[in-house]
C-alpha positions in Angstrom: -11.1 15.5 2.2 -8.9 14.1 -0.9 -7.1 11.3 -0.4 -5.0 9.9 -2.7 -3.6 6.0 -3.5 -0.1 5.1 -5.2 0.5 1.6 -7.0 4.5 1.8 -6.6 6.3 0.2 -9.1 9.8 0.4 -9.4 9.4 2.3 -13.0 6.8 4.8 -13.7 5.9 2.1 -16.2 3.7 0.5 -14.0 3.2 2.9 -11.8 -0.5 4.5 -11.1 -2.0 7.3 -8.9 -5.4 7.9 -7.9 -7.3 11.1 -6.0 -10.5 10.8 -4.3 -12.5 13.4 -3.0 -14.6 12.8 0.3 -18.2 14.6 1.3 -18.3 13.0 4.8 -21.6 11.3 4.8 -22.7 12.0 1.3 -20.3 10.3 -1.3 -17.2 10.3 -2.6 -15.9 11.3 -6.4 -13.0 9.4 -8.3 -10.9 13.0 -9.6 -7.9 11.6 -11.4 -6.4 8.3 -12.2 -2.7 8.7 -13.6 -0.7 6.2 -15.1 2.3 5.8 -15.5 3.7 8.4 -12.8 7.0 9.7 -12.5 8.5 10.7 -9.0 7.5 14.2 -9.3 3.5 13.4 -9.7 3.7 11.3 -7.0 5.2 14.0 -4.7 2.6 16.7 -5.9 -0.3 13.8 -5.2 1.1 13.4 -1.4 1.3 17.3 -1.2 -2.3 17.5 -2.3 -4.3 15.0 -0.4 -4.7 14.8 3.4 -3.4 11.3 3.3 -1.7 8.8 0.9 -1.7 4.9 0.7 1.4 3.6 -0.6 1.5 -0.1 -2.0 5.0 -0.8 -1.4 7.0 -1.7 1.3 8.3 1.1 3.0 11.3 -0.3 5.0 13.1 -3.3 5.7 13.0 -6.2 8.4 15.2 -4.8 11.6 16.7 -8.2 11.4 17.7 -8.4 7.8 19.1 -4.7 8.1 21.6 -6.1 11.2 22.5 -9.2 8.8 23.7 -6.6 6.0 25.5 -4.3 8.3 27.9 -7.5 10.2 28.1 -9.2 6.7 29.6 -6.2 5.2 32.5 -6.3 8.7 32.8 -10.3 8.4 31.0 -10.8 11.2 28.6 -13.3 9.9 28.9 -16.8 11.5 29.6 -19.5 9.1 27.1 -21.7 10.1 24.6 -18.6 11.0 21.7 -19.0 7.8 22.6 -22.2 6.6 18.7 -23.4 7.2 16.0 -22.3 5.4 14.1 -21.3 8.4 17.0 -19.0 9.4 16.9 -17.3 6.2 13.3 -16.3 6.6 14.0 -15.1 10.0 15.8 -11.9 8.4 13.5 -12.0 5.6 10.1 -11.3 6.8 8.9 -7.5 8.6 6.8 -7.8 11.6 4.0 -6.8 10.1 5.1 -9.2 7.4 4.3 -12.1 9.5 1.3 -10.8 11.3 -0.6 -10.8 8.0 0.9 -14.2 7.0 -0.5 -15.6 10.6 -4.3 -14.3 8.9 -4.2 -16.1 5.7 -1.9 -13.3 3.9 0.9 -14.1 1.6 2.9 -10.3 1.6 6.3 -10.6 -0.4 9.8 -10.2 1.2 11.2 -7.0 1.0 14.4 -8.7 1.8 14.3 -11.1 -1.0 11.8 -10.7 -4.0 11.7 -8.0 -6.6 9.6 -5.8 -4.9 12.8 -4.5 -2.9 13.1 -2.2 -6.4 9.9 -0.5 -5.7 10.5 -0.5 -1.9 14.1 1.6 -2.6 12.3 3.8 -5.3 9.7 4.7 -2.2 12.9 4.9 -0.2 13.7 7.9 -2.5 10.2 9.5 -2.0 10.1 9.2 1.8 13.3 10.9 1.6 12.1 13.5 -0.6 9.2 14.5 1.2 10.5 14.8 4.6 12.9 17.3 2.7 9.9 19.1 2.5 8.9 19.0 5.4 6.1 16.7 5.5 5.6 14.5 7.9 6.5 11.3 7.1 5.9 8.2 9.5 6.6 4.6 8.2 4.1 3.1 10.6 1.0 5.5 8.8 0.6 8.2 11.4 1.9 10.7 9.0 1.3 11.8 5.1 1.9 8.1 4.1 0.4 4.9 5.0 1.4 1.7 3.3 -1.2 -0.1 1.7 -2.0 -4.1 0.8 -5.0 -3.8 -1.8 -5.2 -7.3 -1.6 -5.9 -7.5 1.8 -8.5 -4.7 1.8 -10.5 -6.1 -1.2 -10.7 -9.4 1.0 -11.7 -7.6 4.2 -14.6 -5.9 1.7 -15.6 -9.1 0.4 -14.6 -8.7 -3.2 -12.2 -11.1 -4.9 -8.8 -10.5 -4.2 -6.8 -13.3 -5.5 -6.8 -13.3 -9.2 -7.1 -10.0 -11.5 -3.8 -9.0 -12.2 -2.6 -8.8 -16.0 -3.8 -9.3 -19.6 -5.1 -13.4 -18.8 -7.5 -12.2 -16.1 -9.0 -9.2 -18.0 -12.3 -10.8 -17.3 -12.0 -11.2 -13.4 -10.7 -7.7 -13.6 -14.0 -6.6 -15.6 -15.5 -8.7 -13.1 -14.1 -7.2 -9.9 -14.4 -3.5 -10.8 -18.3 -4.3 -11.4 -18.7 -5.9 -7.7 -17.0 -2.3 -6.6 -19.6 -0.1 -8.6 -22.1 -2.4 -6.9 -21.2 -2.0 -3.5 -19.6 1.8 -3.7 -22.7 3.4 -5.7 -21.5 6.3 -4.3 -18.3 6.7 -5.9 -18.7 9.1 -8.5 -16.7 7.6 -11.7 -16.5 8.5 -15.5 -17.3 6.0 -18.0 -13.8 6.8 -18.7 -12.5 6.0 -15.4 -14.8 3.1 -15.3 -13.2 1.7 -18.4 -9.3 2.5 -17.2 -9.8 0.6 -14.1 -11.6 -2.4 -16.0 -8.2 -2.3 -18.5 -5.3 -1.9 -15.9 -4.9 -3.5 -12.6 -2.6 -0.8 -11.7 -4.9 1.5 -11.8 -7.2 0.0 -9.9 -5.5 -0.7 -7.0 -4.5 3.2 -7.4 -8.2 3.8 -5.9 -8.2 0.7 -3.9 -5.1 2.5 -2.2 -6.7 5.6 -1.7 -9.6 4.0 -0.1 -7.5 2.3 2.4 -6.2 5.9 2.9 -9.3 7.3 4.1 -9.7 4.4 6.0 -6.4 5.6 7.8 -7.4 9.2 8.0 -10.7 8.4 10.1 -8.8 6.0 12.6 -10.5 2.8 11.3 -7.2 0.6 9.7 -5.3 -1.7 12.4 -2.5 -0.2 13.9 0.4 -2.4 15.2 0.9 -3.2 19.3 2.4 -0.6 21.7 5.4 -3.6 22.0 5.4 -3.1 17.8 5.3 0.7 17.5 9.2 1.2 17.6 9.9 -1.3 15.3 6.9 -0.1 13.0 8.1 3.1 12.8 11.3 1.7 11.4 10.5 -1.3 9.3 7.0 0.4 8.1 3.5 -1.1 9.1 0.7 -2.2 6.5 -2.9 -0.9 6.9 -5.8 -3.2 6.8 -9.3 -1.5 6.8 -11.3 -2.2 10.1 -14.7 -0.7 8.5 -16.8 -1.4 6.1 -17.1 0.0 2.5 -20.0 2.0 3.4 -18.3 3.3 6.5 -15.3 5.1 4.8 -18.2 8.0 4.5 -18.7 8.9 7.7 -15.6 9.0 10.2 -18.4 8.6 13.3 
C-alpha cells in the first residue's frame, strides 16, 4: 500500500508531498518527499496512493457558511455578533471544537490565514471528483484531513515547537526521536537530512502516516449525530494506534 501526505499551503512555496510505501507487518519505505508542489503533483500523488492526508482544512463551519449567505441578503441582525463569544460560534468547525475540548488549539478556517490554503484544497477537491475519485470531506474517501500536530502528540514526540529557521534544533531533534521509534521506516540520508531542514516536509510524512492510520480503520471518526455535518464541514483524523501499529492493520 502507498500512502501519501500533503502539507497544504496556499502557494506551492510551502507546500510539500510525501509517499510511503507499506509491507504490512514488515516495514515501511519513505519513496519521495517533494517540495514545493504545484496543483498538478498533488493530484498525480492522490491518484497514486490508496489514501492521502491533507493538512488543511477542507470546508467551512456550517454556521459561518449561513452567516455569509444572509449577510450577503441583509439579513444579518444588527445586534447578532456583537460579542466575542458570538463571533466564535460561526468561527469554529465541529471538529474544530472537539479537538480544542482535548487540549488542541486548530485555527479558524473562518478567520485566520489558513482559509487561503483551505480554498486552494477547495480547488483540488473539486478537481479530483472531476475525475472521478471519490472524494469525502469526513476521510471515508481518497482524502483524509490531517493535524500533524496532534498525531506527533498522540505518538509521544514533541509537537509544540519545530516550525521555522529558530527551531532548527528541536526540528533536528524531533526527526531523531522518529528514526528512534520508526526504525522501520526506510529513509535516505538525503531524506533524513530534508526533513531535519524543512518542517514542511516533515509533516509531508507525518501526513502520510496519519493516512495509513486512516486506511486500516484506526483514526477517530466523528459521531453518527456528526457524520452529516462532517461530510460537509470536513473532519480531522487523529491516530488511535500506535506508531508500531501502522504496520499491521490487525
Amino acid at each position: 500500500m502507498i500512502t501519501a501526505g500533503v502539507d497544504l499551503a496556499a502557494s506551492p512555496a510551502k507546500t510539500a508531498i510525501a509517499r510511503v510505501e507499506w509491507v504490512n507487518g514488515a516495514g515501511a519505505r519513505l519513496l519521495t518527499v517533494h517540495e514545493r508542489a504545484e496543483d498538478e503533483a498533488i493530484i498525480e500523488a492522490v491518484r497514486s496512493a490508496a489514501k492521502t492526508g491533507i493538512d488543511c482544512p477542507l470546508g467551512w463551519p456550517a454556521p459561518f457558511v449561513d452567516f455569509v449567505h444572509r449577510h450577503e441578503r441583509g439579513s444579518v441582525a444588527p445586534h447578532e455578533f456583537r460579542s466575542t463569544e458570538l463571533r466564535r460560534s460561526i468561527a469554529y468547525r465541529r471538529t474544530d471544537l472537539v479537538l480544542n475540548r482535548a487540549g488542541y488549539r486548530p485555527l479558524s478556517v473562518s478567520a485566520d490565514r489558513i482559509a487561503h490554503a483551505a480554498m486552494r484544497a477547495a480547488g483540488l477537491l473539486a478537481a479530483l471528483a472531476q475525475d472521478g475519485h471519490d472524494v469525502d470531506r469526513a476521510g471515508r474517501g481518497v482524502v483524509v484531513e490531517v493535524y500533524p500536530a496532534g498525531a506527533l502528540h498522540y505518538w509521544g514526540l514533541a509537537w509544540r515547537v519545530y516550525k521555522g529557521n529558530s527551531h532548527t534544533d528541536q526540528r533536528h531533534q524531533l526527526v531523531q526521536a522518529l528514526v528512534d521509534d520508526a526504525p522501520w521506516l526506510e529513509m535516505s540520508v538525503d531524506q533524513v537530512d530534508r526533513l531535519r531542514h524543512s518542517d514542511d516536509a516533515f509533516d509531508a510524512v507525518i501526513a502520510a502516516f496519519v493516512a495509513r492510520a486512516a486506511a486500516i480503520g484506526a483514526v477517530g471518526r466523528p459521531d453518527p449525530a456528526d457524520e452529516e455535518l462532517a461530510a460537509r464541514e470536513g473532519w480531522i483524523a487523529l491516530p488511535t494506534t500506535p506508531l508500531n501499529g501502522l504496520l499491521d492493520p490487525h
